[in-house]
C-alpha positions as CSV (number, residue, x, y, z in Angstrom):
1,X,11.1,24.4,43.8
2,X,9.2,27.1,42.1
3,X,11.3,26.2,38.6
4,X,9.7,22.3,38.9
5,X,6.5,24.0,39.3
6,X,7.4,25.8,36.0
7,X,7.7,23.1,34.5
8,X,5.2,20.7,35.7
9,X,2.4,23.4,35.0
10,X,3.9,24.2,31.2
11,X,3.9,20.3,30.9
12,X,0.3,20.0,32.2
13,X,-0.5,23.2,29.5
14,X,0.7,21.6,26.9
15,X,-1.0,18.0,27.4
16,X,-4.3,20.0,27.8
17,X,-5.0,22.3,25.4
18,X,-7.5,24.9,25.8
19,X,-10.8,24.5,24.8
20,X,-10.4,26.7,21.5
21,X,-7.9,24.4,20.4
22,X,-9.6,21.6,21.3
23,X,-12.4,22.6,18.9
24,X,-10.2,23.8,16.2
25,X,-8.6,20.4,16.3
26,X,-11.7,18.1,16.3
27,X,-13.0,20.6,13.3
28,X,-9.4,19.7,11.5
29,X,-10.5,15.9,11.7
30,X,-14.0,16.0,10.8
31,X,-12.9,18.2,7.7
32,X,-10.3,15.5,7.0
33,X,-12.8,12.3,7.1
34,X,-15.3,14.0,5.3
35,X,-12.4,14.5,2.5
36,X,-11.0,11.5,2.6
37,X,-14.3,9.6,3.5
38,X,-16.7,11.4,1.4
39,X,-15.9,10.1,-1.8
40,X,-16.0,6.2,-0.6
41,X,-19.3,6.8,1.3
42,X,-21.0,8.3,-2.3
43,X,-19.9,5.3,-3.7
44,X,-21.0,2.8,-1.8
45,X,-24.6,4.8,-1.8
46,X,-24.4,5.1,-5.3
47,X,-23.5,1.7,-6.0
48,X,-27.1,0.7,-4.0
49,X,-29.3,2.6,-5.5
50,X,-32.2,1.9,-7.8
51,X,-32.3,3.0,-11.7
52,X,-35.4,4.4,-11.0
53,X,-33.4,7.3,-8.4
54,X,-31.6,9.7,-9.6
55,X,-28.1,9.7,-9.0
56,X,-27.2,13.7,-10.1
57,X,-29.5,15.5,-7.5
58,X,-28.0,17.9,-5.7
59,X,-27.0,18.0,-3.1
60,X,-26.7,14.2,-3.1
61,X,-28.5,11.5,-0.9
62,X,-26.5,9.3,0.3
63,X,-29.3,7.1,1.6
64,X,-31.0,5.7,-1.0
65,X,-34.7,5.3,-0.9
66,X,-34.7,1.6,-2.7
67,X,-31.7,0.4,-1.7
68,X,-31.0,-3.2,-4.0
69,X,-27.8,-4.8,-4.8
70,X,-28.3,-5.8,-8.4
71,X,-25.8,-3.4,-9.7
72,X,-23.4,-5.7,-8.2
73,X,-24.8,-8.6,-9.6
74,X,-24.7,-6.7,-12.7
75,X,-21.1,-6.5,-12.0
76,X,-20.6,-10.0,-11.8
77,X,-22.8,-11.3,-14.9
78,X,-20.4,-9.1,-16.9
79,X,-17.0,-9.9,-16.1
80,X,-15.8,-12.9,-14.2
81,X,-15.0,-10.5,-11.2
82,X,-14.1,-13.6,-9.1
83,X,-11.0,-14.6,-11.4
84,X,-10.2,-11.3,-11.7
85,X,-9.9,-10.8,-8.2
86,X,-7.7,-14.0,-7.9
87,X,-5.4,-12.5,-9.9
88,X,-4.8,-9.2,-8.5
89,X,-5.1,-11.1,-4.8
90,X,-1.9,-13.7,-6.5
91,X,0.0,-10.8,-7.7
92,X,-0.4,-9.0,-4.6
93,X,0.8,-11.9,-2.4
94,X,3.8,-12.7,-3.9
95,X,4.7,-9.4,-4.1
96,X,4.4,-8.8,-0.5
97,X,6.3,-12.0,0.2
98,X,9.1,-11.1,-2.6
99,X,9.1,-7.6,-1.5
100,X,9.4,-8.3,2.5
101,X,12.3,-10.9,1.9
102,X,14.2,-9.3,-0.7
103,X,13.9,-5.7,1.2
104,X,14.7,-7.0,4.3
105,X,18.3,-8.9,2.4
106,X,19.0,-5.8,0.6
107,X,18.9,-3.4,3.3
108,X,21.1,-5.9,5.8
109,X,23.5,-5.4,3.1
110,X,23.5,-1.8,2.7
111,X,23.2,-0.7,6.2
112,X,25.2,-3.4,7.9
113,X,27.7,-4.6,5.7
114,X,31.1,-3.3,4.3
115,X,31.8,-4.1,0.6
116,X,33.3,-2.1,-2.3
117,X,30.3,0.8,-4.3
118,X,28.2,0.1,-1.4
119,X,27.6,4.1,-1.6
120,X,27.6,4.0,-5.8
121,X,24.6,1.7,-5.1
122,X,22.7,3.5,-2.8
123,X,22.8,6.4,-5.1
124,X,21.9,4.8,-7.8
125,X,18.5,3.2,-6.1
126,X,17.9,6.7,-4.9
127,X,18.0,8.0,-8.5
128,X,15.6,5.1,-9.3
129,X,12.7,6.9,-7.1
130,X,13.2,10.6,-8.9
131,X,11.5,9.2,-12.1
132,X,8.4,8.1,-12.9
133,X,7.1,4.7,-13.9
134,X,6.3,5.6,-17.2
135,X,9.4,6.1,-18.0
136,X,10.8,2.7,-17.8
137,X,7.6,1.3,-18.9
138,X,9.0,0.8,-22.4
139,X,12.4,-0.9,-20.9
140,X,10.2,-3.2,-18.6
141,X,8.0,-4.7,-21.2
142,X,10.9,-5.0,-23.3
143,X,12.8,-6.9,-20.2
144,X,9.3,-8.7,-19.8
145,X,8.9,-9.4,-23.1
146,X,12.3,-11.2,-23.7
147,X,12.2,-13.2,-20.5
148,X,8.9,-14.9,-22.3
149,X,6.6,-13.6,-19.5
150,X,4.6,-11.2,-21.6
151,X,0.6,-12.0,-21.5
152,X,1.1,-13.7,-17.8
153,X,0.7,-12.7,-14.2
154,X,4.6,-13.6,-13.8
155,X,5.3,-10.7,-15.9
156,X,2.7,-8.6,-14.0
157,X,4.5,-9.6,-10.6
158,X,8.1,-9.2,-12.1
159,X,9.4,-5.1,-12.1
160,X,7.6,-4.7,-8.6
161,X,9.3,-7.6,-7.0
162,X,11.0,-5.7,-5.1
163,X,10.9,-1.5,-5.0
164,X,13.5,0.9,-4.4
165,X,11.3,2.8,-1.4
166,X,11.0,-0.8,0.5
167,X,14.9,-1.3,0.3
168,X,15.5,2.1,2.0
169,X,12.8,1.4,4.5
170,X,14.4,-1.2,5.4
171,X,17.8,-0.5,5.4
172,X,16.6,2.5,8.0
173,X,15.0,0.0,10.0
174,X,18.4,-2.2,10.4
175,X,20.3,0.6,11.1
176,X,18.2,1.0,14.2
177,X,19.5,-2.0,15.4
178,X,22.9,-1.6,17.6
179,X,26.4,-2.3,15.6
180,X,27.4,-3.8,19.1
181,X,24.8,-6.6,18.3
182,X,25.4,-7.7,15.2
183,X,29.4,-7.5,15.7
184,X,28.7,-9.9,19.0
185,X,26.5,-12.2,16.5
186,X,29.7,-12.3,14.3
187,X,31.9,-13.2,17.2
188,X,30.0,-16.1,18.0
189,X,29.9,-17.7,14.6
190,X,26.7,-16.6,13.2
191,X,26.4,-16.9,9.6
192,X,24.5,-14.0,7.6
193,X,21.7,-15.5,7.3
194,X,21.6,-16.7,10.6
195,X,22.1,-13.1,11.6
196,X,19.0,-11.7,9.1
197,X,16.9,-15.0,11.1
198,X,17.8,-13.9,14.6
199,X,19.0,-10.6,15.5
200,X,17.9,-8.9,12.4
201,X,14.2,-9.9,12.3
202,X,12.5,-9.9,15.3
203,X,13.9,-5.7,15.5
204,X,12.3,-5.0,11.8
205,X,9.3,-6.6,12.0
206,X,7.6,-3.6,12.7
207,X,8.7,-2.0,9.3
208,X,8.1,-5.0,7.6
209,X,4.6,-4.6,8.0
210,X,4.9,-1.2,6.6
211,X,6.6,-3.0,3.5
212,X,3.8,-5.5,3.4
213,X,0.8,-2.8,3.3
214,X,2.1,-0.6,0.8
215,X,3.2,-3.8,-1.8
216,X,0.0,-5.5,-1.1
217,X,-1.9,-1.7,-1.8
218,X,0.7,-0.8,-4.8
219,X,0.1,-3.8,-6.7
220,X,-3.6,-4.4,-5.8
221,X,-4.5,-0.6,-7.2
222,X,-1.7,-1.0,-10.1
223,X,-3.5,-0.3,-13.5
224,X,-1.2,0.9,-15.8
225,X,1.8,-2.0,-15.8
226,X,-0.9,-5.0,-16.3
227,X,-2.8,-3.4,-18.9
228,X,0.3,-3.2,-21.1
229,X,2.0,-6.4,-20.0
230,X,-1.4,-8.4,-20.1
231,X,-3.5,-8.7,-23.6
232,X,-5.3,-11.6,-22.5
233,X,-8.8,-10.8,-20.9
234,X,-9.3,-13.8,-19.3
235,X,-5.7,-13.4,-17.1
236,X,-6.7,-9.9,-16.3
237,X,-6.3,-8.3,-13.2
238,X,-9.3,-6.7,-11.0
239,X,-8.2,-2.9,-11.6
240,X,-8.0,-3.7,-15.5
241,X,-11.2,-5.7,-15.6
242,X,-13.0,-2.9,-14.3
243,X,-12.0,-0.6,-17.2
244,X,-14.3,-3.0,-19.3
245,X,-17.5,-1.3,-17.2
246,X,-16.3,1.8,-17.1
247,X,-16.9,1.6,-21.0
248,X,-19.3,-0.3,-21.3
249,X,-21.5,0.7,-18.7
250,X,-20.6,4.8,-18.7
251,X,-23.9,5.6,-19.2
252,X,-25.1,3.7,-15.9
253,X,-22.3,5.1,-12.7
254,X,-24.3,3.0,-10.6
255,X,-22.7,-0.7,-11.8
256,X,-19.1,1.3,-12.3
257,X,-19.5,2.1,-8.4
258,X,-20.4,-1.1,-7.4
259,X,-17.3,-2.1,-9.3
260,X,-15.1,0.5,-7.3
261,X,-16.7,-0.7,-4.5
262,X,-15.9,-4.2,-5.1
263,X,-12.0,-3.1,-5.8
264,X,-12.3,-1.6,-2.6
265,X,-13.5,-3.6,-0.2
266,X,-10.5,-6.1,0.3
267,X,-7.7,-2.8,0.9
268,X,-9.7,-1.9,3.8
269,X,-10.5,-5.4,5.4
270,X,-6.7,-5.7,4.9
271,X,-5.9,-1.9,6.5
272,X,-8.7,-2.4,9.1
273,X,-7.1,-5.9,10.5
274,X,-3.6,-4.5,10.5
275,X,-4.1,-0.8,10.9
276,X,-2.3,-1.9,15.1
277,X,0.9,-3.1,13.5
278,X,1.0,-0.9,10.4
279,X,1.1,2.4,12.8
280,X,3.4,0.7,15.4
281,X,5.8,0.1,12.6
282,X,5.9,3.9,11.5
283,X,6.2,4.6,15.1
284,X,9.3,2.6,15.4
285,X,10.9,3.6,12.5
286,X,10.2,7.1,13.3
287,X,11.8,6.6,16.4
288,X,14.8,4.1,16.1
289,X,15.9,5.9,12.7
């Protein structure tokens, strides 16, 4: 009896920290959103302010006294923002649908099925993920290049259409799911991709919305691939269109944040509306693998 009551009381400790750590904790978080917060919320006040404020007093104000938006209209009689923006948000969707589909096939494969190499593979899209873009950069636009898709949004869609880290998310994902399962799918006639419809699915959806962020955020904030691979300014992506302010306004940070701003805005309606599943699909593949 008294060893229940042990444990009930360490339990009920540990739930409820004291108050010291309570404070130390909440002090943790408000040092981490001002951080990771900050920098957005000068931004945004720097992209509203007047050319009559001055935007290097310190310490800053990040309410401005003449708040106007015409740095963002200043934005948009400058670049056609609004086709640049289609083509990052294109890009961006078909690489979330390529990327979802063609993950969620591979890693069936790997983590499920028996074939010959199946570990010479595995190594060798491990390998893929200890270097860095730029070095295939050169091979890619060479690849690009010969397959005609150079100067076009295919060819800006192409080397990302499915990523090493999405294949091994989710082949840990499908390994969650119980052998006994799939081997009683088998039994009863079920094709493959009758399999990936029915049993595998509906237990990696979770993951696949962890897929679906990080492509959509990957090749929405890519900037380096389309600026070699496109030399056309009128199929420019958003991220590469704003370069053209950053030199030709770099005397005026005010229409450069209201570009940022702009660049910004549609990653966090997207993480705001999904932030529920995107969490739950860590969770579950913290769990399960």
């Amino acid at each position: 009896m008294s060893k229940t009551l042990m444990k009930r009381s360490s339990s009920r400790s540990f739930n409820k920290p004291s108050l010291p750590n309570m404070v130390l904790r909440y002090v943790l978080l408000i040092l981490m959103m001002i951080i990771s917060v900050g920098p957005f919320l000068l931004q945004l006040s720097l992209s509203l302010k007047s050319k009559y404020e001055d935007v290097y007093a310190f310490p800053p104000k990040f309410i401005p006294e003449h708040p106007t938006f015409e740095n963002y209209a200043e934005v948009a009689r400058n670049i056609p923002v609004f086709d640049y923006t289609w083509h990052s948000l294109l890009v961006s969707v078909v690489m979330v649908v390529s990327n979802v589909i063609l993950a969620t096939m591979a890693g069936y494969a790997l983590a499920a099925m028996r074939f010959r190499f199946r570990g010479v593979i595995l190594a060798l899209i491990l390998s893929t993920l200890m270097l860095p873009g730029e070095v295939t950069l050169t091979s890619q636009y060479l690849t690009v290049k010969a397959l005609g898709a150079a100067n076009t949004l295919v060819g800006v869609f192409l080397p990302t259409a499915i990523t090493a880290i999405n294949v091994l998310l989710m082949a840990t994902a499908v390994r969650s799911i119980p052998p006994a399962v799939l081997d009683a799918a088998t039994i009863d006639g079920a094709s493959t991709l009758q399999q990936l419809r029915y049993v595998v699915w509906p237990n990696v959806r979770g993951m696949a919305m962890v897929v679906a962020l990080m492509s959509f955020i990957q090749a929405w904030d890519d900037f380096l691939w389309p600026l070699v691979v496109l030399s056309d300014p009128k199929k420019y992506t958003l991220t590469v269109g704003m370069q053209y302010l950053q030199s030709s306004f770099g005397t005026n940070p005010r229409v450069v944040a209201a570009g940022t701003v702009i660049a910004l805005i549609p990653i966090i309606i997207l993480f705001a509306a999904s932030q529920k599943m995107f969490f739950r699909g860590v969770q579950e593949g913290g769990v399960k693998g």
